[in-house]
TIPA-813629 format. One record per residue (C-alpha): residue number from 1; residue in three letters; y, z, x. Coordinates in Angstrom, 1 decimal, padded with zeros to 4 digits. Each point is the difference from the previous one (the first is absolute). Example, Ala and Ser with C-alpha at 12.3 -4.5 7.8 and 13.67 -1.06 7.14 Angstrom:
REM residues 2
KOLLO	k	r	c2	c3	c1
KOLLO	1	Ala	-004.5	007.8	012.3
KOLLO	2	Ser	003.4	-000.7	001.4
END
This chain:
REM residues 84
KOLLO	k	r	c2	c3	c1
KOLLO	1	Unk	000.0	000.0	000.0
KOLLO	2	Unk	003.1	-001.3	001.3
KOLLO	3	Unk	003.1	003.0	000.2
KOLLO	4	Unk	003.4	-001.0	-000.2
KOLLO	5	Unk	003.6	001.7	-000.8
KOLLO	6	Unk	002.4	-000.3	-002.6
KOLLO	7	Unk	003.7	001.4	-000.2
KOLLO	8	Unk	000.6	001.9	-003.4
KOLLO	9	Unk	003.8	000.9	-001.5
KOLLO	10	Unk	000.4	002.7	-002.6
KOLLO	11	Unk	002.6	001.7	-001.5
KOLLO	12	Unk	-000.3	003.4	-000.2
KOLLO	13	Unk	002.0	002.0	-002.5
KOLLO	14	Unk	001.2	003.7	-000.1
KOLLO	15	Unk	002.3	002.2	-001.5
KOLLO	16	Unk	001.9	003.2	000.4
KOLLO	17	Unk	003.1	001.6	000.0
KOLLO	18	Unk	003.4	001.0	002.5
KOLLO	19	Unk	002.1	002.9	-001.2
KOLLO	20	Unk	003.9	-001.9	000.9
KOLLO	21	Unk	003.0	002.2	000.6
KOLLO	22	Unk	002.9	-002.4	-000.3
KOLLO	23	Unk	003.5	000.4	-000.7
KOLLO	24	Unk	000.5	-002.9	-002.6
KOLLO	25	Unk	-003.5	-000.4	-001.6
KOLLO	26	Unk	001.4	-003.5	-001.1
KOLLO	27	Unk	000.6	-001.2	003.7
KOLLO	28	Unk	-002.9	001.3	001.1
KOLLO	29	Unk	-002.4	-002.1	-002.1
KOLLO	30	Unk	002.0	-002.9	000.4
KOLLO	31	Unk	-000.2	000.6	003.8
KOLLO	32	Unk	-004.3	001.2	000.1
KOLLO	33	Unk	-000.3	-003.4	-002.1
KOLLO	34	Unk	002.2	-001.9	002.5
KOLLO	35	Unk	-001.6	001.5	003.5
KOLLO	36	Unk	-003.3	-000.4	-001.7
KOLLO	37	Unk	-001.7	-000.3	004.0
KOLLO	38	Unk	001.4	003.5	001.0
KOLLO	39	Unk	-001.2	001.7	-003.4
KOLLO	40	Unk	-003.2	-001.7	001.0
KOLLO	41	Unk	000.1	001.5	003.4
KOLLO	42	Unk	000.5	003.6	-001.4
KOLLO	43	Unk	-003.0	-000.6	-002.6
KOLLO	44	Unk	-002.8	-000.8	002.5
KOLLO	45	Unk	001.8	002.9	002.4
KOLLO	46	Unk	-000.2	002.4	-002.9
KOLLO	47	Unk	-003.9	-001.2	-001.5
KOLLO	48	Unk	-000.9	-000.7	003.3
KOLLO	49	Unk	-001.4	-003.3	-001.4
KOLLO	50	Unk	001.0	-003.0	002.3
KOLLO	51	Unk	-001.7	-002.5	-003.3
KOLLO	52	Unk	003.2	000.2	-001.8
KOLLO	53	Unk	000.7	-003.6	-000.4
KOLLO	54	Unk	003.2	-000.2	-002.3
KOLLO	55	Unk	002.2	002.4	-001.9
KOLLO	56	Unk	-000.3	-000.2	-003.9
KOLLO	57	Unk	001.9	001.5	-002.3
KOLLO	58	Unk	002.6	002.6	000.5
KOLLO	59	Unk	-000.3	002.7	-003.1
KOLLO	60	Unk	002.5	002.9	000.5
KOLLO	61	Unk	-001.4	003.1	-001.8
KOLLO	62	Unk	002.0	002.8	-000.1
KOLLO	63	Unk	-000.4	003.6	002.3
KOLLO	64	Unk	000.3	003.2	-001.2
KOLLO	65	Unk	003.2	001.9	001.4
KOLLO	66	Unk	-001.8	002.6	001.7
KOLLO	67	Unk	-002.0	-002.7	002.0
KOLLO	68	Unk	-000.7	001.6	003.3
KOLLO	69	Unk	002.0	-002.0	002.9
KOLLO	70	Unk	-003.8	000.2	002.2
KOLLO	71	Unk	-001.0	-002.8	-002.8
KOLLO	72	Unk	002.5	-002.7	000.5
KOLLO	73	Unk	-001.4	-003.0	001.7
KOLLO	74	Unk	003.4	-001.8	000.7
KOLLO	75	Unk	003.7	000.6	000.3
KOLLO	76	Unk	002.3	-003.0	-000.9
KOLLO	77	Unk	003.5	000.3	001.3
KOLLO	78	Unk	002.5	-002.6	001.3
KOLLO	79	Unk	-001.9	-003.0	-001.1
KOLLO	80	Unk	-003.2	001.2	002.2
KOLLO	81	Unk	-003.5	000.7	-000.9
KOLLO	82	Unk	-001.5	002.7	002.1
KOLLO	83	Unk	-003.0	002.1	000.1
KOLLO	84	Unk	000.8	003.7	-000.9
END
C-alpha cells in the first residue's frame, strides 16, 4: 500500500469573553472593531489558543459596578488597545 500526504485547512472556532475598561464605551467598540488584529492578539494571549483565525462579533454586555479591577482583560485609553 502506497503512503502519501495531504495538507488539510480548517477553521476552528471559539468563544469567550474580555472584561474592557474604557473611557468612552462608544470609541472603544468602534476602535476593538477597527484594530480587529490587536484584539486578536490579546485573545489567543488571554486563551492561550494560537487557532484563533478571525475576530467575530463584538457583543458588549454589561459589568456589574462592583466588578473587581483583578478581572479586567483590557484597558482602552488614547485610541490604544492594551492588555491589562
Amino acid at each position: 500500500m502506497s503512503k502519501f500526504k495531504v495538507d488539510v485547512n480548517w477553521i476552528e472556532r471559539h468563544g469567550g469573553n474580555l472584561i474592557i475598561q474604557a473611557e468612552n464605551e462608544k470609541e472603544a467598540i468602534e476602535l476593538l472593531k477597527s484594530d480587529q488584529n490587536r484584539l486578536l492578539e490579546i485573545m489567543i494571549d488571554k486563551y492561550a489558543n494560537e487557532t484563533f483565525d478571525y475576530v467575530g462579533e463584538i457583543i458588549v454586555n454589561r459589568c456589574s459596578d462592583e466588578m473587581d479591577d483583578s478581572s479586567i482583560d483590557v484597558v482602552i485609553k488614547n485610541g490604544e488597545i492594551n492588555k491589562e
